[in-house]
C-alpha positions as CSV (number, residue, x, y, z in Angstrom):
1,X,1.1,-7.9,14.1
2,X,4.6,-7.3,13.0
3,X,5.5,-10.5,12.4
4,X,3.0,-10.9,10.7
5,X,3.9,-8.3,8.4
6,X,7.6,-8.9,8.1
7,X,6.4,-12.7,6.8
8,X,4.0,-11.1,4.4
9,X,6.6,-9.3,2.4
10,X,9.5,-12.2,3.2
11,X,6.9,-14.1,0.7
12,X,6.2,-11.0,-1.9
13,X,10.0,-11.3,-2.7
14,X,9.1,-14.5,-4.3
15,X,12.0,-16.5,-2.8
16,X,12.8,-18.5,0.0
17,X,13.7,-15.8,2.5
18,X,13.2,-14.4,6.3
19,X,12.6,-10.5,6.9
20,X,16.5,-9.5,8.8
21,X,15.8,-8.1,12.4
22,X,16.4,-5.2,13.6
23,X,19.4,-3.3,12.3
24,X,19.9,-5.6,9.7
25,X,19.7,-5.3,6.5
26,X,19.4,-8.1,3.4
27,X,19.6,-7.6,0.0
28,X,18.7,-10.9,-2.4
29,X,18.1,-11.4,-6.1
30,X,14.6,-12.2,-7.3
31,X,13.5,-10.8,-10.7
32,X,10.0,-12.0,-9.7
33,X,10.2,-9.8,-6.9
34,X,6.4,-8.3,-6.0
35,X,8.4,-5.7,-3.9
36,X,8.6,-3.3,-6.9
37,X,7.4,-3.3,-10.6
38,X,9.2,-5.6,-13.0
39,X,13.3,-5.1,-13.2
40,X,13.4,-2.7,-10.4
41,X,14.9,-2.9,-7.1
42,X,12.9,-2.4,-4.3
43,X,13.2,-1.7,-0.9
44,X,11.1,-2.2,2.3
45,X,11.7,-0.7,6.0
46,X,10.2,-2.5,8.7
47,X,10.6,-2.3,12.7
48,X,14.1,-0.7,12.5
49,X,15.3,-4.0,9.4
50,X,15.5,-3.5,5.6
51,X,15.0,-6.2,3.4
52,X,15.9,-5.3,-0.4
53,X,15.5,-7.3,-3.8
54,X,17.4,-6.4,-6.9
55,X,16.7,-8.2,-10.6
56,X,20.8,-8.8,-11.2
57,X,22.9,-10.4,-9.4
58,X,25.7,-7.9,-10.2
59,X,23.4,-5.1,-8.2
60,X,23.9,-6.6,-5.0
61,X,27.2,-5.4,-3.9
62,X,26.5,-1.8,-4.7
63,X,22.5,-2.1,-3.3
64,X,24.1,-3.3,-0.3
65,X,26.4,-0.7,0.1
66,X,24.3,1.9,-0.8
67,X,21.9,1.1,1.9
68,X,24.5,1.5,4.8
69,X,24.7,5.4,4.1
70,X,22.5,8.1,5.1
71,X,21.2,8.7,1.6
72,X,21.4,6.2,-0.2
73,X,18.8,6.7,-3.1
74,X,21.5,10.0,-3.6
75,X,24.5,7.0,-3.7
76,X,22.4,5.0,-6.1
77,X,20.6,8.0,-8.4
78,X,17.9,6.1,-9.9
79,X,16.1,6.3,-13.6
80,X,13.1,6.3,-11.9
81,X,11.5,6.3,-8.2
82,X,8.4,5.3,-6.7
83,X,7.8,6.0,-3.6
84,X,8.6,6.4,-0.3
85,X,5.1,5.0,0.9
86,X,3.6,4.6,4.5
87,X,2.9,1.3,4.9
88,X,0.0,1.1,7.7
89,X,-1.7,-2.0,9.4
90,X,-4.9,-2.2,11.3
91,X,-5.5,-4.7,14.2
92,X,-9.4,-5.2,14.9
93,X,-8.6,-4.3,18.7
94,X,-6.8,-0.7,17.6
95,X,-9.8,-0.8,14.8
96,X,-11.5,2.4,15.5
97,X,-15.4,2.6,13.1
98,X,-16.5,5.6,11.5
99,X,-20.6,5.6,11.1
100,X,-22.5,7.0,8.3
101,X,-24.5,5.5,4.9
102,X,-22.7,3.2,3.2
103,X,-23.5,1.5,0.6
104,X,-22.2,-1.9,-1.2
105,X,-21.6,-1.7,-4.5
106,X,-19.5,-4.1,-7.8
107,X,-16.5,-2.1,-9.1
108,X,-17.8,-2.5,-12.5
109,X,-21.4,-0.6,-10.8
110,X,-21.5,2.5,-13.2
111,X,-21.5,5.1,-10.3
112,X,-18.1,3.5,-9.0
113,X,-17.2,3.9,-12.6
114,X,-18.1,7.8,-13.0
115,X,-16.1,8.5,-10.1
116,X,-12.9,6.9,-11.2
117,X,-13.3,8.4,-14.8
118,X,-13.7,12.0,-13.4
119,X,-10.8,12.2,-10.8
120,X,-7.1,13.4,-12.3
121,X,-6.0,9.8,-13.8
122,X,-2.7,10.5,-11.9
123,X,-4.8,10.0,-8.9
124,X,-7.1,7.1,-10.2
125,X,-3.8,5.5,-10.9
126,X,-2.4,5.8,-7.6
127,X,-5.8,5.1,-5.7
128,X,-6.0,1.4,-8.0
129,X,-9.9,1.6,-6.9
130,X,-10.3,0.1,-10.3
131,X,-7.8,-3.0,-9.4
132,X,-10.4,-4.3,-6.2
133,X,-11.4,-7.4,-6.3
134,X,-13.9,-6.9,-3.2
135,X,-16.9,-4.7,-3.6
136,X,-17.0,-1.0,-3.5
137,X,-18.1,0.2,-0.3
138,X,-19.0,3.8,-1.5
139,X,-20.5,7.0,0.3
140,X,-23.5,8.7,-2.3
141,X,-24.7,12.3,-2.3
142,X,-28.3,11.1,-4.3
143,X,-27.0,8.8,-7.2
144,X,-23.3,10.5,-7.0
145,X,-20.4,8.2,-5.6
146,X,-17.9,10.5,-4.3
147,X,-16.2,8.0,-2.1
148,X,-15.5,4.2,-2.5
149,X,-13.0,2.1,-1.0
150,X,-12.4,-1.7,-1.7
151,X,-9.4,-4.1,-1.2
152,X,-7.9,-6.9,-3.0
153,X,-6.0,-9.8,-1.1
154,X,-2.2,-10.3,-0.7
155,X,-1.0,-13.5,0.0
156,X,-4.3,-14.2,1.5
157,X,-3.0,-12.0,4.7
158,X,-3.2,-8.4,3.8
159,X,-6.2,-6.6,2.3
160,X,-4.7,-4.0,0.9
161,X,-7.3,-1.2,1.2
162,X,-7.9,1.6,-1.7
163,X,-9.8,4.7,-1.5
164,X,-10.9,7.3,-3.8
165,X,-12.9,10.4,-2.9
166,X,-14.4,12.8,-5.2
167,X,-12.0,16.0,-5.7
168,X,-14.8,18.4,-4.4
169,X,-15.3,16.4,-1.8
170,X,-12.7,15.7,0.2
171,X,-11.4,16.5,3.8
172,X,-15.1,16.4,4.8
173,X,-14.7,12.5,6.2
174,X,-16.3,10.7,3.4
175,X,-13.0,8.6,3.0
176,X,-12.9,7.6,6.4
177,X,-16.6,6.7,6.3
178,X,-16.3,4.0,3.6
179,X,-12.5,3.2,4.0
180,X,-14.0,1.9,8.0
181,X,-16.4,-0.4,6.0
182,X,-14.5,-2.0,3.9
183,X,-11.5,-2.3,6.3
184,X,-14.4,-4.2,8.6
185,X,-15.3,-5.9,5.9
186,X,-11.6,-7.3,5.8
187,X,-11.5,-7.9,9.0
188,X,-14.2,-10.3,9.0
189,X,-12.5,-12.4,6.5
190,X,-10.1,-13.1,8.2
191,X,-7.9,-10.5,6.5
192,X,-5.2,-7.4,8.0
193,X,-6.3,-4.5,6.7
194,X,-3.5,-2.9,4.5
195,X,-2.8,1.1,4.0
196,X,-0.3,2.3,1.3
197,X,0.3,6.1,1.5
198,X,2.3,8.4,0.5
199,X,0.5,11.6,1.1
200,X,-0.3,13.3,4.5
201,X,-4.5,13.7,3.9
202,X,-4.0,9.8,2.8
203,X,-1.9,9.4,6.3
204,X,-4.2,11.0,8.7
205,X,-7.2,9.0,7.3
206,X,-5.8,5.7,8.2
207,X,-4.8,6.5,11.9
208,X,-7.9,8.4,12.7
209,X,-9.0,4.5,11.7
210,X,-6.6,3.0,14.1
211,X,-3.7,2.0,11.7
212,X,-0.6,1.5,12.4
213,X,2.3,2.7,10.8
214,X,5.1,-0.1,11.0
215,X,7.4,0.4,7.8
216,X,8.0,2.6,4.4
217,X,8.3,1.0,0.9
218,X,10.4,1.9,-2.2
219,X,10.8,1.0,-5.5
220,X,14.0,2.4,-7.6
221,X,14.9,1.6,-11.3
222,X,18.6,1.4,-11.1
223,X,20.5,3.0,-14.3
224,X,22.9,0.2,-16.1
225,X,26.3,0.6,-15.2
């Protein structure tokens, strides 16, 4: 699985380039870099190797030496940070299926809708259940969604998975419950499930699913010199 992973994000840089091993660490140019949003630098950990893109040319040196130190988001002291994120994979042998009703729905299904209006946007945002291009696989109390997840494809390897639960209703399993259908749903297309988290609840979901956590990811917007 990890190589698997290393050449998925080798190919989000958007350049010719192979994932360093272990201990290594490689810091390239790409300003279409899908590594971090537009003109920021970003950085991905994976299996003990960092592989780093930067927009300019004239970042490298100092990227590079930054990421030798302990700290180095304290050498560099971003504008702006995103991140760290967990990032988590799931192997259909580790796969471990939560039961329960779950229903199949189209993002644009008003239920899914009412969900993602009436959770904190912050959260919406950081969810991007509104961004699938599967369907919602969504968990109803009567008409009420409170829990979807969906996926949409990277690099036609990953599905990278997101779920949204109701704020009244969470830590009761209702994530878990429709995040297990759609990752099956992935998993049947051929796909590797992909988790992004950055919070614990968000963490504990995906390994009580079986997912692995192999790497971090960070995105930092570099102030101009």
């Amino acid at each position: 699985m990890i190589e698997r992973v290393r050449s998925l994000w080798a190919g989000l840089t958007r350049i010719p380039v192979e994932f360093p091993q272990p201990g290594e660490t490689r810091v390239v140019v790409s300003p279409e870099s899908l590594l971090c949003p537009p003109g920021w630098m970003g950085i991905v950990r994976l299996g003990g190797a960092t592989l780093a893109t930067v927009p300019e040319p004239g970042m490298v040196d100092r990227v590079r030496h930054a990421l030798r130190q302990r700290d180095p988001v304290a050498v560099l002291k971003p504008a702006g940070t995103l991140g760290p994120a967990w990032l988590s994979y799931l192997d259909r042998a580790d796969f471990v299926p939560v039961g329960g009703e779950v229903e199949r729905l189209p993002v644009d299904h008003p239920a899914v809708r009412k969900l993602i209006a009436e959770v904190d946007r912050a959260e919406a945002d950081e969810a991007g259940l509104d961004e699938i291009t599967s369907d919602a696989f969504v968990v109803r109390d009567a008409a009420e969604v409170i829990s979807g997840c969906g996926y949409r494809p990277w690099s036609d390897t990953a599905a990278h998975l997101s779920v949204l639960t109701a704020s009244h209703r969470r830590g009761q399993g209702y994530a878990r419950m429709a995040a297990s259908a759609a990752a099956l749903d992935a998993l049947d297309r051929g796909l590797m499930p992909q988790w992004r988290a950055r919070v614990d609840p968000s963490r504990r979901v995906a390994r009580a699913l079986g997912f692995r956590e192999l790497g971090t990811q960070l995105s930092l917007r570099l102030p101009a010199e």
